[in-house]
N, C-alpha and C positions, 0 to 999 in steps of 0.2 A: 268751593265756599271759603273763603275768608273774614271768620268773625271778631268782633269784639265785643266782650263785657260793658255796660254803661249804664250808669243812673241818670236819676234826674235832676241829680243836683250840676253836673254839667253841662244839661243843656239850660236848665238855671242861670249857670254862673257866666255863661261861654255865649248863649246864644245858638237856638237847633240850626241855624243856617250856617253858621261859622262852626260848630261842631262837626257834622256829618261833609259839608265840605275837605275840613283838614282830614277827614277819615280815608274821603276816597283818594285826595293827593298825595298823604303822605304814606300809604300800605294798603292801597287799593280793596280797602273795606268794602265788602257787599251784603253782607249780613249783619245786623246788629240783633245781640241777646241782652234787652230793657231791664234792668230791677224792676219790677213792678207791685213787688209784695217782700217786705222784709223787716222787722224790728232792729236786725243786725248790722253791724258796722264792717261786715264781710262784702258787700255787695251794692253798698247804699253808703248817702253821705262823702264828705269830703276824706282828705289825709288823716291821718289817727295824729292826735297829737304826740311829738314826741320823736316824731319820724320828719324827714321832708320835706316840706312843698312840696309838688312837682313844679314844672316849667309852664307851666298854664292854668288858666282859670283864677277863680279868688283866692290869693295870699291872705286868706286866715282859715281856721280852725272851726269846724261847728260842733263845740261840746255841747251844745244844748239839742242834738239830734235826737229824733223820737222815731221814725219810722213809719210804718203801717204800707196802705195801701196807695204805691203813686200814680196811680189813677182812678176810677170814681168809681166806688162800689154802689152796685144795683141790688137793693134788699130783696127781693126777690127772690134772689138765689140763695138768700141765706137762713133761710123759715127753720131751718131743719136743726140749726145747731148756734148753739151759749155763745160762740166767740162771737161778740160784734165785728163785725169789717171795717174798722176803721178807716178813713183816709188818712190818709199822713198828713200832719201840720207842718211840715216844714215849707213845705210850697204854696201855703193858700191860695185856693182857688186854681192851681192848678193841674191838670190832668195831663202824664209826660203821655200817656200812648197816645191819645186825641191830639197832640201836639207835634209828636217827632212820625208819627205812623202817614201825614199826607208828605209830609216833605223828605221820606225817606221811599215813598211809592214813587217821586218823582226823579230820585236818584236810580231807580230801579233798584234799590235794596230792598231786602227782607228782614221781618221783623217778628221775632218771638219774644214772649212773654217770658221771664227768668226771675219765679221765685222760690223762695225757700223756706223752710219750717223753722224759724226761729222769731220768739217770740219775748215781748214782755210778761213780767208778773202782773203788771197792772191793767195789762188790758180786757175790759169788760168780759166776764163770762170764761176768760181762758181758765179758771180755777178750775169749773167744772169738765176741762177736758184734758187737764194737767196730768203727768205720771205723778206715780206717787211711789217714795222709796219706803224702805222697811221701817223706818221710825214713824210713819206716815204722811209725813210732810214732804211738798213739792219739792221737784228735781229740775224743775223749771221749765221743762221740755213738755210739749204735747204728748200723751198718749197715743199711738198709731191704732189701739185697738178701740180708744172711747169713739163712741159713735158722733160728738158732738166736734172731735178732732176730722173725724171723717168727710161728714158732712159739710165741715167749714173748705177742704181741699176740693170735695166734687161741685159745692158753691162758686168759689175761688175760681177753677176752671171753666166750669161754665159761662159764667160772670165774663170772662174775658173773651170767650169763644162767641159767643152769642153778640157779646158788646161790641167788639170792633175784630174788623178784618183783618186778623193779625195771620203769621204763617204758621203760629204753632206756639207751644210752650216748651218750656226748658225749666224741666223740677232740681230744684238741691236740698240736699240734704247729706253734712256731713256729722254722722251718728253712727256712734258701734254698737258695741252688747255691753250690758251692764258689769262684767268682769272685766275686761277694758277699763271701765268709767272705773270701777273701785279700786282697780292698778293705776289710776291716776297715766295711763298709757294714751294719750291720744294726743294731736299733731297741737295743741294747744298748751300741751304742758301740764294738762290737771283733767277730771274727769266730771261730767255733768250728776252724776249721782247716780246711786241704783238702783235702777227701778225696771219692770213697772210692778209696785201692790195694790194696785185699785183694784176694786171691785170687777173689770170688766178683762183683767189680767189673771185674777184670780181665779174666775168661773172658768177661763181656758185653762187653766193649768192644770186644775180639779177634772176637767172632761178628758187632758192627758194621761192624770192617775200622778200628777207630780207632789213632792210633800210639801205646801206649801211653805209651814211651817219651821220644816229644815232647812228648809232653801234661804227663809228670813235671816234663823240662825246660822247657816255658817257664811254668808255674806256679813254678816255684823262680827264671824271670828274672826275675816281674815287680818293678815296682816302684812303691813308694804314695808320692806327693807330697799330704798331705792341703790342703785348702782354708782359709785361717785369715782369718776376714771382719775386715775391719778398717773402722769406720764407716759400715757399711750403713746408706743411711735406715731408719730406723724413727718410731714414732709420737711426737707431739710430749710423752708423758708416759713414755716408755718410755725404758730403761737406755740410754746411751748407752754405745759400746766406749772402757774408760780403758786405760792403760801397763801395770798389771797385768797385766789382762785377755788383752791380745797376749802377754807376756812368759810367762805361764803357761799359753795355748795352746799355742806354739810349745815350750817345754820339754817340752810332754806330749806332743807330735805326736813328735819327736826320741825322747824318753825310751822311750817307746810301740814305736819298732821304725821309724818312717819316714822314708824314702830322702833324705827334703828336703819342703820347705813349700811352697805357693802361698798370696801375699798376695793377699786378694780384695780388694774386688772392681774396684774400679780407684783410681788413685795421686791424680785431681784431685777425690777423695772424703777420702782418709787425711790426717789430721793427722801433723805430724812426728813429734808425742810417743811418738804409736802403733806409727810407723815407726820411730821408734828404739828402740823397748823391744822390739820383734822380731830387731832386732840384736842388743841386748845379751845376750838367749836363745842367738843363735846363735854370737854370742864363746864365751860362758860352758862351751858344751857342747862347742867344738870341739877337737880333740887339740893339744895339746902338739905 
């Protein structure tokens, strides 16, 4: 198998004939893995502004991307649960799997369905199937345990299994544990929030014998002292840590929500310069 990732905005932008063509000439593609479900800019939509082009497709930018469903949701399968299935408006009227799925049968490729659990605040109903963190507001994230989260995935599958003859799906989901999220530790640089205290998080926890109550509280003690490396060896062609550099770490660790800084990695390593542009961060931002 030889796969590749691809939305619909490439065969949008490109053309499914000119697309899955260049797939199989230029890295002998046999598989394609479809976005077909996603609100996120992981998986779906053009370049992130900021970054880029690449060497093909539209030379511009779609900050107005919205996401959903890129291909055509069958209510049917969705009785059971608050999220409406949205289709996605960026492509009106158009359906990518009904589109690339005959002409990728005719290449002899295979074709699974690739979506993922990330969503809007605004989209219809997702409130009622939203985590919910200790203050009790959303964390933006579905609930794995609310039933209307559920329901929307076994919809979702179905939906696609039944609808068209596809080879399979391919679930994502990149999500930790709530300690994680509150260390602000994940490949993103910052944490979705912590959760989940809903109601249907809660009664599990209680059937565990967990305190709920405690667990609120010392999630709302903790506290983040992030790690700010200050002239770690590196290689003898590689960046070396300037005044800058420190000065505008520790501003964003601060600025960012954290408790206080830890200067890594030890002092008969750091340059003064370095050490004192960490000061000057922490003058600058302290109260009056």
């Amino acid at each position: 198998m030889v796969g590749i990732q691809v939305g619909a905005v490439s065969f949008a932008d490109e053309g499914t004939e000119k697309v899955l063509d260049g797939f199989q000439e230029l890295a002998l593609i046999n598989t394609l893995f479809l976005a077909t479900f996603t609100y996120g800019r992981g998986i779906a939509g053009r370049q992130l502004r900021g970054q880029p082009l690449p060497d093909h497709g539209a030379q511009a930018y779609d900050d107005d991307f919205r996401g959903g469903n890129f291909a055509t949701p069958h209510p049917q399968y969705y009785r059971e649960t608050s999220i409406v299935p949205e289709k996605a408006p960026d492509h009106p009227g158009y359906d990518v799997i009904a589109d690339v799925l005959p002409a990728a049968r005719r290449r002899g490729m295979r074709l699974y369905c690739w979506f993922e659990d990330v969503f809007r605040g605004d989209v219809p109903g997702f409130d009622r199937a939203a985590e919910i963190d200790p203050h009790g507001a959303s964390t933006g994230l579905a609930c794995h345990r609310n039933p209307n989260t559920r329901n929307f995935w076994l919809g979702l599958a179905e939906d696609y299994l039944r609808s068209y003859d596809v080879d399979g799906l391919m679930w994502g989901s990149e999500r930790q544990g709530p300690l994680d999220n509150a260390l602000a530790a994940s490949h993103g640089g910052g944490g979705n929030g912590i959760g989940c205290f809903c109601p249907h998080c809660l009664d599990a926890a209680r059937k565990w014998s967990i305190d709920v109550d405690r667990a609120r509280e010392g999630y709302l003690a903790l506290r983040i002292w992030p790690g700010i490396d200050i002239d770690i060896p590196t290689g003898a062609n590689d960046k070396k840590t300037q005044p800058e550099d420190v000065y505008q770490a520790v501003r964003a660790a601060f600025q960012g929500g954290a408790h206080g800084v830890l200067l890594s990695r030890k002092y008969s390593e750091m340059k003064l310069a370095n050490l004192r542009a960490a000061g000057r961060a922490v003058r600058e931002l302290a109260p009056a």
